[in-house]
C-alpha positions as CSV (number, residue, x, y, z in Angstrom):
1,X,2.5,-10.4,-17.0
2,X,1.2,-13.0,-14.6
3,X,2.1,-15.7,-12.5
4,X,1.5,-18.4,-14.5
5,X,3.9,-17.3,-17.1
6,X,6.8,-17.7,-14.6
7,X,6.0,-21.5,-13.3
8,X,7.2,-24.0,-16.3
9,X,10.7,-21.6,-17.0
10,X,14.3,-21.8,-15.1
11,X,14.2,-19.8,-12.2
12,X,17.4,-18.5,-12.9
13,X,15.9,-17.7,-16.3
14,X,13.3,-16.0,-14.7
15,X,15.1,-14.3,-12.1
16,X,17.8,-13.0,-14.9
17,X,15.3,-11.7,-17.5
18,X,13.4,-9.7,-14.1
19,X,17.1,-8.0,-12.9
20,X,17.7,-7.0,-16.7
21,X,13.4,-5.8,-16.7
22,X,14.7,-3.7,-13.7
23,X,17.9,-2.0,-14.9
24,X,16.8,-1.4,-18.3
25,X,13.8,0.7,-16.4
26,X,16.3,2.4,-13.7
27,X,15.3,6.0,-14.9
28,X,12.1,5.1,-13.5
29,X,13.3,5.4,-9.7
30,X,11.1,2.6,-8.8
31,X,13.8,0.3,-7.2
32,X,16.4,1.4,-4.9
33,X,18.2,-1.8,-5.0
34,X,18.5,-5.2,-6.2
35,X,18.9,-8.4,-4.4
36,X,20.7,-9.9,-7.1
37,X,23.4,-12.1,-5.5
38,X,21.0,-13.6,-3.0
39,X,17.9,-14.0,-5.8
40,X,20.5,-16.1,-8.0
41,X,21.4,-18.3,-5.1
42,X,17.8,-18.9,-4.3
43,X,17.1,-19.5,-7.9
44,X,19.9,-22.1,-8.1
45,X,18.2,-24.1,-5.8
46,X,14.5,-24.1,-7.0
47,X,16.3,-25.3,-10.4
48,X,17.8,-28.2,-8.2
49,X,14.5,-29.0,-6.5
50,X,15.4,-27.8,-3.0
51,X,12.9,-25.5,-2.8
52,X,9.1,-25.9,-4.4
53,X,5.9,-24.3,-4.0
54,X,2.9,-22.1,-5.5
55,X,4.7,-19.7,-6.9
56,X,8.4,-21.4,-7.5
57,X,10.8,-19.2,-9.2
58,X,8.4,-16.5,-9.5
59,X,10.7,-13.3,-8.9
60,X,8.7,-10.2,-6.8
61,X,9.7,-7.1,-5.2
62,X,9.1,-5.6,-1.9
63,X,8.6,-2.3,-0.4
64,X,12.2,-0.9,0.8
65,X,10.1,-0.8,4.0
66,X,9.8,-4.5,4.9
67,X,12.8,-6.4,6.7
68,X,14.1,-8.4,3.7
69,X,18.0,-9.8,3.1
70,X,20.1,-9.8,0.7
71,X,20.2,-5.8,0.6
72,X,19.5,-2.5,3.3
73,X,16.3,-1.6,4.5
74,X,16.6,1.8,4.2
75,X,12.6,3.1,4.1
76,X,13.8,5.5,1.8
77,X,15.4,7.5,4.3
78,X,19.0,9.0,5.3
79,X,17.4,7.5,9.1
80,X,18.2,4.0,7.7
81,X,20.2,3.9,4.5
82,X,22.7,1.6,5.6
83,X,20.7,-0.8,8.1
84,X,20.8,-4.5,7.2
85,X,18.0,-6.5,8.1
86,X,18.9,-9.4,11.4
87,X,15.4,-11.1,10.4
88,X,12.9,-11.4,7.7
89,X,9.2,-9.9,7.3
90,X,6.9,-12.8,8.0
91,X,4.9,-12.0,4.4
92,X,8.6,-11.9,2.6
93,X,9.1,-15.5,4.7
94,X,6.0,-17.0,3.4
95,X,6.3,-15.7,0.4
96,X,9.8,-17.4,-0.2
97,X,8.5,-20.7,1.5
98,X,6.5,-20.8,-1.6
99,X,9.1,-20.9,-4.2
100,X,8.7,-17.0,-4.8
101,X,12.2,-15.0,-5.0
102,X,12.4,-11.3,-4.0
103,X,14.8,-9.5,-6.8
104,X,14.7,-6.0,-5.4
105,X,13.7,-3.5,-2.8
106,X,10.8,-0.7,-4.5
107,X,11.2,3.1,-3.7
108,X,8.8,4.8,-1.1
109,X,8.1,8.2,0.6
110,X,10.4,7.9,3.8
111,X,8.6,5.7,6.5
112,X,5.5,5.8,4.2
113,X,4.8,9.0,4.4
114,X,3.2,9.7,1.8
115,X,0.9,10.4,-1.2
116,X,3.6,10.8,-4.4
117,X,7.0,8.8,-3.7
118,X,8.2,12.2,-4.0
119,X,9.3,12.4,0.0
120,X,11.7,9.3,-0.8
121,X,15.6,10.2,0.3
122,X,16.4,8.2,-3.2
123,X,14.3,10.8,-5.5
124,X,11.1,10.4,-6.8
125,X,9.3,7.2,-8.9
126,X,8.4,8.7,-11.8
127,X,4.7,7.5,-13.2
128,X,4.2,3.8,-15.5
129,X,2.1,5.6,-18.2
130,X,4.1,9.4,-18.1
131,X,6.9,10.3,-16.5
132,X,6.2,13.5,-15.7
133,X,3.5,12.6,-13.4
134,X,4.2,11.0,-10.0
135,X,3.3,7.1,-9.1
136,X,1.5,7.7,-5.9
137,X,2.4,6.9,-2.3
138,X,3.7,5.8,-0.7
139,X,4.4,2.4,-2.6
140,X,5.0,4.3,-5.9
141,X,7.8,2.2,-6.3
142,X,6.1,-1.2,-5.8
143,X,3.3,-0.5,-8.1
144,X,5.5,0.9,-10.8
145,X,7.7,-2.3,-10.8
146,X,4.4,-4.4,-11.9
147,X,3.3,-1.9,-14.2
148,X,6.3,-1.9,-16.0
149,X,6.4,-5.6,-16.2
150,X,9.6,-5.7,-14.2
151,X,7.8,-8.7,-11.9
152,X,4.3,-9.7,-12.0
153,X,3.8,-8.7,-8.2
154,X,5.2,-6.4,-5.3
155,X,4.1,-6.2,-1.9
156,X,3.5,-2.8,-0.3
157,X,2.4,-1.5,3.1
158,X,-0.9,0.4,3.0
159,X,-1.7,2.7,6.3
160,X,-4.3,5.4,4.4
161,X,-4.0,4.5,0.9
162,X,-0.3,3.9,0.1
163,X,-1.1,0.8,-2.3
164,X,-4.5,1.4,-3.4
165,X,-3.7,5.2,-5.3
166,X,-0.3,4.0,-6.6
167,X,-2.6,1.1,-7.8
168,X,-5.1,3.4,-9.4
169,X,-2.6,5.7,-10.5
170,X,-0.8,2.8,-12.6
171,X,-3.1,0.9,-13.9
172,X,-2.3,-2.8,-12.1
173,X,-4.6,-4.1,-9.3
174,X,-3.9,-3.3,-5.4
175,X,-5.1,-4.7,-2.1
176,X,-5.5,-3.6,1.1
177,X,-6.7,-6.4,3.5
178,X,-8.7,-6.3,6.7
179,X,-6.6,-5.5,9.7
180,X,-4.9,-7.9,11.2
181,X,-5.3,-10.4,7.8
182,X,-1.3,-10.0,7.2
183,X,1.3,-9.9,9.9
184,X,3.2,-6.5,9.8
185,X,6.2,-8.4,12.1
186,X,9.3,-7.2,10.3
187,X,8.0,-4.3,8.4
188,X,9.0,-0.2,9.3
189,X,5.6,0.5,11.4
190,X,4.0,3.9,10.3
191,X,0.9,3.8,12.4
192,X,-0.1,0.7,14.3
193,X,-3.8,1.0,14.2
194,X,-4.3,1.3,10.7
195,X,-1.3,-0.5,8.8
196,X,-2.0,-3.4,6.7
197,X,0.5,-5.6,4.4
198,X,-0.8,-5.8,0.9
199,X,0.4,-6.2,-2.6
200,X,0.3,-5.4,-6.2
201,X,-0.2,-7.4,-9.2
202,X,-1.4,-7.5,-13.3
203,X,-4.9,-9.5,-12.0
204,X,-7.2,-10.4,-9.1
205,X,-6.5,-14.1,-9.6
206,X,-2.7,-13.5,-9.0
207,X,-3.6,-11.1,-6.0
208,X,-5.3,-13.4,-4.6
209,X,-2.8,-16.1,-4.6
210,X,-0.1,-13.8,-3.0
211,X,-2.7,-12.5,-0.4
212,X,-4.1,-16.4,0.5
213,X,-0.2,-17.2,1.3
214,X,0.6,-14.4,3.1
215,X,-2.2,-14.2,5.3
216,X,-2.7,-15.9,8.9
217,X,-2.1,-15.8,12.1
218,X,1.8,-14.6,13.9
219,X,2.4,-15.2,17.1
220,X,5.0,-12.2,16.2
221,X,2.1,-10.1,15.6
222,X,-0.4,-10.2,18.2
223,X,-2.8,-8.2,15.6
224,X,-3.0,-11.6,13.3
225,X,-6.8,-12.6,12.8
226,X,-6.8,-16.5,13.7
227,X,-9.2,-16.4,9.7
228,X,-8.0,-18.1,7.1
229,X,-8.1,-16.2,4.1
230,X,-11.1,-18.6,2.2
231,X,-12.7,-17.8,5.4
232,X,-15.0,-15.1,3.6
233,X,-18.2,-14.3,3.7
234,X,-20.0,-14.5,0.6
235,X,-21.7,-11.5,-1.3
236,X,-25.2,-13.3,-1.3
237,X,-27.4,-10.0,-1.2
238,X,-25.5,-9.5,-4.5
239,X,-26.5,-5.4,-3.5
240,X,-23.3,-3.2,-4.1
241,X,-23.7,0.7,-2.9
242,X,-22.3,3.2,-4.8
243,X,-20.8,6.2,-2.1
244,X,-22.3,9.4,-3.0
245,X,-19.8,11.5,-1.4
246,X,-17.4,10.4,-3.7
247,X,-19.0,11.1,-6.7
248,X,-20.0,14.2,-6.0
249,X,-18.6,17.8,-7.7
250,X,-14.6,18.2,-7.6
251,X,-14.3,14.9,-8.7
252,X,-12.7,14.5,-12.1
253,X,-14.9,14.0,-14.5
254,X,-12.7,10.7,-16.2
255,X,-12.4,9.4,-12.9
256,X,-16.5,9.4,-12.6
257,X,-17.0,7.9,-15.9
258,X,-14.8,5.0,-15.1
259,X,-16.6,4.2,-11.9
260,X,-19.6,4.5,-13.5
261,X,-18.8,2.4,-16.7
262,X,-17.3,-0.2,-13.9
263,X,-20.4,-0.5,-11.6
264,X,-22.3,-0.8,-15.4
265,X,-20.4,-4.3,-15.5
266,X,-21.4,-5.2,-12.1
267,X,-24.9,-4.4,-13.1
268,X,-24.8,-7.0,-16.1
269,X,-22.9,-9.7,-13.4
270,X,-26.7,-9.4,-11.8
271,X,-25.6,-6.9,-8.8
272,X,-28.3,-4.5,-7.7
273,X,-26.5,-0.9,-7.7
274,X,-27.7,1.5,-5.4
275,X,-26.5,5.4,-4.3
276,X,-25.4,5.0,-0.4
277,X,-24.7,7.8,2.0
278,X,-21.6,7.8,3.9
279,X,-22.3,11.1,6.0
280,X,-18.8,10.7,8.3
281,X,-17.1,10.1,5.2
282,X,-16.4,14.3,5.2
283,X,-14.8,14.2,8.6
284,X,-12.5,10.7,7.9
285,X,-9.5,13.3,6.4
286,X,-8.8,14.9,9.7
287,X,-9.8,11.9,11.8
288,X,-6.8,10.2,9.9
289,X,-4.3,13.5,10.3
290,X,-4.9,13.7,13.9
291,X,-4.5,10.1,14.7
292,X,-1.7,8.8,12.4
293,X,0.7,11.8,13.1
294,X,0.2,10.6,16.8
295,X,0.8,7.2,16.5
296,X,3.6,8.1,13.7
297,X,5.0,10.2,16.2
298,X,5.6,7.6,19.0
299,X,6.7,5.2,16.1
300,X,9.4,7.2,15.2
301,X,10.5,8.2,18.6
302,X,13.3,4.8,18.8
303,X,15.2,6.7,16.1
304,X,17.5,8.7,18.2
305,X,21.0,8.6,16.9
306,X,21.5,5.9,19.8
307,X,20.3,2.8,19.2
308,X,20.4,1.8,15.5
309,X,19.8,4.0,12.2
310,X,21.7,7.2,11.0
311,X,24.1,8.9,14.0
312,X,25.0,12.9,13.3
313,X,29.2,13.1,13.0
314,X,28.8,16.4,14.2
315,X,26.8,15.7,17.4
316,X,29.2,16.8,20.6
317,X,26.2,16.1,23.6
318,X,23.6,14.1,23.8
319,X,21.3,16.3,23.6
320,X,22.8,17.6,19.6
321,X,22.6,13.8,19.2
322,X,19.5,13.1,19.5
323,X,18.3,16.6,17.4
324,X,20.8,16.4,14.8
325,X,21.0,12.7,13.9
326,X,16.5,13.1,13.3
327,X,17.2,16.1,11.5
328,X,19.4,14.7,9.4
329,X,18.0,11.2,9.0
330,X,14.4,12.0,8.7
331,X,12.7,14.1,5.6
332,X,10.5,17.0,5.9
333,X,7.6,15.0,5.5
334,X,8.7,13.1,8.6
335,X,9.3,16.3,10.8
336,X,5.9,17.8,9.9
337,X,4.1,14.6,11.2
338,X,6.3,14.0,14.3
339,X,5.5,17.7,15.2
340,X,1.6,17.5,14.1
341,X,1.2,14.5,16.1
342,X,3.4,15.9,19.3
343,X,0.8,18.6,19.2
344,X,-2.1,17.0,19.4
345,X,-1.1,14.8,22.0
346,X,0.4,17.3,24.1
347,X,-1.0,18.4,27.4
348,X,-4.0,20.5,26.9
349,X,-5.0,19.4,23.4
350,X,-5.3,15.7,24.2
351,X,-8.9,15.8,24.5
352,X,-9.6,18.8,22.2
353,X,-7.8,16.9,19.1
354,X,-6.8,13.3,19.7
355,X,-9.7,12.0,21.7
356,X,-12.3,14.0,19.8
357,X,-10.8,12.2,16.7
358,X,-11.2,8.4,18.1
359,X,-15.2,9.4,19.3
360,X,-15.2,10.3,15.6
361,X,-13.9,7.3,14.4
362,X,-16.1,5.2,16.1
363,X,-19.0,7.2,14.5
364,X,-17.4,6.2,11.1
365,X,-16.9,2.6,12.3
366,X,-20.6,2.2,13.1
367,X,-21.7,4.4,9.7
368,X,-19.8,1.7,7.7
369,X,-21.3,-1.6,9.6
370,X,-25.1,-0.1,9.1
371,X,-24.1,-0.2,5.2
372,X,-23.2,-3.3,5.3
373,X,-26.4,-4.8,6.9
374,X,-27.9,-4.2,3.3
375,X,-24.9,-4.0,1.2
376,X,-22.3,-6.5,0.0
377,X,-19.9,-4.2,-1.6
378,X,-19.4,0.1,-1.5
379,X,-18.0,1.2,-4.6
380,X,-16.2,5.0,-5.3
381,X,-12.9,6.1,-6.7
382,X,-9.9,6.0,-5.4
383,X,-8.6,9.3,-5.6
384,X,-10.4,12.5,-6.8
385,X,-8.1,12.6,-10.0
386,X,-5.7,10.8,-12.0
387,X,-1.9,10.9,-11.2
388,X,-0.9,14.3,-11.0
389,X,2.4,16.5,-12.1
390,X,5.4,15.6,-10.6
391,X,6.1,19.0,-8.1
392,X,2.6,19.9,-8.5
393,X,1.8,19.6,-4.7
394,X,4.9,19.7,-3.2
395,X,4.2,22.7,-1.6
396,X,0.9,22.1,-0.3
397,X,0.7,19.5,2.2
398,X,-3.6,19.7,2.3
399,X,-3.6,19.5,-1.6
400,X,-1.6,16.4,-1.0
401,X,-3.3,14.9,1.9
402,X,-6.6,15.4,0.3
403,X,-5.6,12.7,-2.9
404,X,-6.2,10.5,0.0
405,X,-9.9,11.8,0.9
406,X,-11.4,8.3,-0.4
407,X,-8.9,5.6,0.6
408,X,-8.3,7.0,4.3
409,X,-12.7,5.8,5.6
410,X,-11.7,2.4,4.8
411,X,-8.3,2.4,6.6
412,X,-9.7,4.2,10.0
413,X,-12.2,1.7,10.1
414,X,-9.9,-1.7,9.1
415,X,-12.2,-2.2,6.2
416,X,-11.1,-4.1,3.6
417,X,-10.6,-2.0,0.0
418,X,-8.6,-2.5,-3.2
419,X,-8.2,-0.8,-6.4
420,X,-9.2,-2.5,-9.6
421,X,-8.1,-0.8,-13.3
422,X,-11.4,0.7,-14.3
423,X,-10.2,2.6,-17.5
424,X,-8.2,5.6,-18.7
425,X,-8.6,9.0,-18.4
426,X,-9.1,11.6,-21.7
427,X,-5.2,11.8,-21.1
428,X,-4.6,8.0,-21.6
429,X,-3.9,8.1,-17.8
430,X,-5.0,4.4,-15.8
431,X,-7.7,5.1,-13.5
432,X,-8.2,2.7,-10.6
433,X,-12.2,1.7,-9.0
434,X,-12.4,1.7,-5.3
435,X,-13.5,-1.6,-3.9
436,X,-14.5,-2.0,-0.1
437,X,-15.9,-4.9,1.6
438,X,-16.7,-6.1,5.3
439,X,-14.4,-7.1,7.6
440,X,-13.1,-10.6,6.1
441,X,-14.3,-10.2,3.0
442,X,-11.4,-9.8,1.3
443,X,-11.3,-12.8,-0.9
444,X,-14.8,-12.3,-1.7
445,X,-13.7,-9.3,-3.2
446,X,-11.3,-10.0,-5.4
447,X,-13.4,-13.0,-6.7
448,X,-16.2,-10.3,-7.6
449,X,-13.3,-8.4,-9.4
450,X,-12.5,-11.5,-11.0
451,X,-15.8,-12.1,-12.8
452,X,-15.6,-8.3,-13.5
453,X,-12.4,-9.4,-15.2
454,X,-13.9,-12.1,-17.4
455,X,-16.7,-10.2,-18.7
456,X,-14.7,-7.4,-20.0
């Protein structure tokens, strides 16, 4: 399903055939709710010519993590399950400005955290291909809902991952921009030094349509890059460098033979393919759980039973307030990292844990910019394996966090990456191709998926 199927119907047409798409494909738990009275308003009036644009009467869904109306935000949590939105996301404003019209709001693990959609206060989102395997995190939901052909894109937040293994995991295409490319005003922050606004879609021509309108500067969002999106360098060198650490033993076997057979077609596009090292690359895990839990932890801390968000009934002083209304509202997931990341910023292991991990970062930072002083493009999976069983790593955290061992060096260092369908596993299982680029490369990218694209 693409974009271009959308433009010469009814909106209302369009928008009616995507609610029925979505309820016919509720056992999937990829939506939480639907927009419906608001997406048949808007849809009335780009019938009447009041509103035009790019992608006019194209329906979409959103991550039930960005500030959208026309339903609750909830960031699949009991924290937020009733809250309505007073303003918009910027990308969800732009996106709309367009002609596009949001029909739903996608399933998540609570606050994004998560590898698996399984941490979601709504119940899991149950894999495109097999649905006893789990979409991936934490924008299961959003990948799922393109996947499924329920819309031909979904936007997602991606902090470590959370759009590019979903992507991989279903089969459709994900991006993660540079930092700072989309402004994150009005969506749930997770951590603020590595979240991006991306999206999902059937293509790289469509994802690079939705990513060109979303992207630009907010004064709302003092992280906003004052680059255009078309403002990209171009891969001239035409050198792409394949990352040996993640192609080396552990990795699934179906998930090597699709990278390979990809960077085979990039080969016949006239792309000279060399093995790269990326030695920090072994580190970038616990850099990432030392400094998201930190910054998760401080995001968090506003939730307090006070202000907005989920209040315990059974609170009698302030001090049961605050505890019971975050025990109550927030998930387990959420309680491991606020206490993982109030222990390594706690007196005493500040330096040992926290600091130590930023000194490492920059190490990964600088790793990555020597690479790209001879390469255009690093290539690797984007997850050791294909989706895994639903409840298979429930009950082991590091089993979980380490699905995100190759999407997490890009994040740290605000590179940015995307996920391109590569093939399918032995088990008829979508496996995704890890693309990263240099810092404002991003459309370059998806052009050089593109060709990719056409060849095949």
């Amino acid at each position: 399903m693409k974009i271009q199927d959308f433009l010469d119907s009814s909106a209302i047409d369009n928008v009616k055939k995507a609610l029925e798409r979505a309820k016919s494909h509720s056992e999937s738990g990829a939506l939480i709710s639907l927009t419906e009275e608001r997406a048949m308003e808007r849809a009335k009036l780009v019938d009447a010519g009041e509103i035009s644009g790019r992608l006019k009467g194209v329906p979409f869904i959103v991550k039930d993590n960005f500030l959208a109306f026309g339903g609750p935000t909830t960031a699949a949590s009991n924290m937020l399950k009733t809250f309505d939105a007073p303003v918009q996301a910027t990308a969800v404003e732009k996106l709309e400005a367009e002609g596009a019209i949001c029909i739903g709001k996608a399933n998540l693990d609570a606050f994004a955290h998560g590898g698996s959609t399984e941490n979601s206060a709504f119940g899991p989102t149950k894999n495109a291909v097999d649905d006893q395997r789990v979409a991936g995190g934490s924008s299961g939901g959003s990948a799922v809902s393109v996947a499924l052909d329920i819309v031909p894109f979904a936007l997602g937040s991606d902090t470590g991952g959370s759009i590019r293994q979903p992507a991989s995991f279903n089969g459709v295409v994900g991006v993660k921009p540079t930092y700072g490319m989309v402004s994150r005003f009005g969506v749930v922050a997770m951590a603020s030094s590595t979240d991006t606004i991306g999206c999902f879609a059937t293509n790289a021509a469509d994802a690079d349509l939705i990513m060109e309108i979303m992207a630009g500067q907010d004064r709302r969002d003092m992280t906003t890059l004052t680059r255009s999106w078309q403002d990209s360098p171009s891969l001239s060198r035409k050198k792409v460098g394949v990352i040996r650490q993640f192609m080396a033993d552990g990795i699934d076997a179906d998930v090597k033979r699709a990278t390979t057979d990809y960077v085979e077609k990039l080969k016949k596009l006239g792309y000279e393919v060399e093995d790269v090292d990326l030695d920090m690359a072994k580190y970038a895990l616990a850099i990432y759980y030392i400094i998201v839990p930190a910054e998760v932890m401080s995001n968090l801390a506003r939730y307090d039973g006070v202000h907005y968000g989920h209040r315990s009934e059974s609170a009698r002083t302030l001090v049961d307030l605050y505890g019971k209304s975050r025990d109550e509202g927030f998930e387990l997931e959420n309680k491991r990292r606020i206490m993982i990341g109030s222990f390594v910023l706690s007196s005493g292991f500040f330096d040992a844990y926290y600091l130590k991990a930023q000194k490492a970062r920059a190490l990964l930072i600088n790793e990555f910019k020597q690479l790209f002083e001879q390469y255009d493009v690093l290539v690797g999976p984007v997850s050791p394996t294909p989706a895994f069983r639903l409840g298979e790593n429930t009950a082991d955290p590091i089993k979980m966090y380490l699905a995100d061992v190759m999407t997490v060096p890009a994040s740290i260092a605000g590179l940015p990456a995307m996920s391109i369908p590569a093939g399918v596993s032995s088990e008829g299982l979508p496996v995704g191709v890890q693309l990263i680029g240099n810092h404002h490369a991003d459309h370059s990218l998806l052009m050089l998926a593109q060709e990719v694209e056409e060849l095949a």
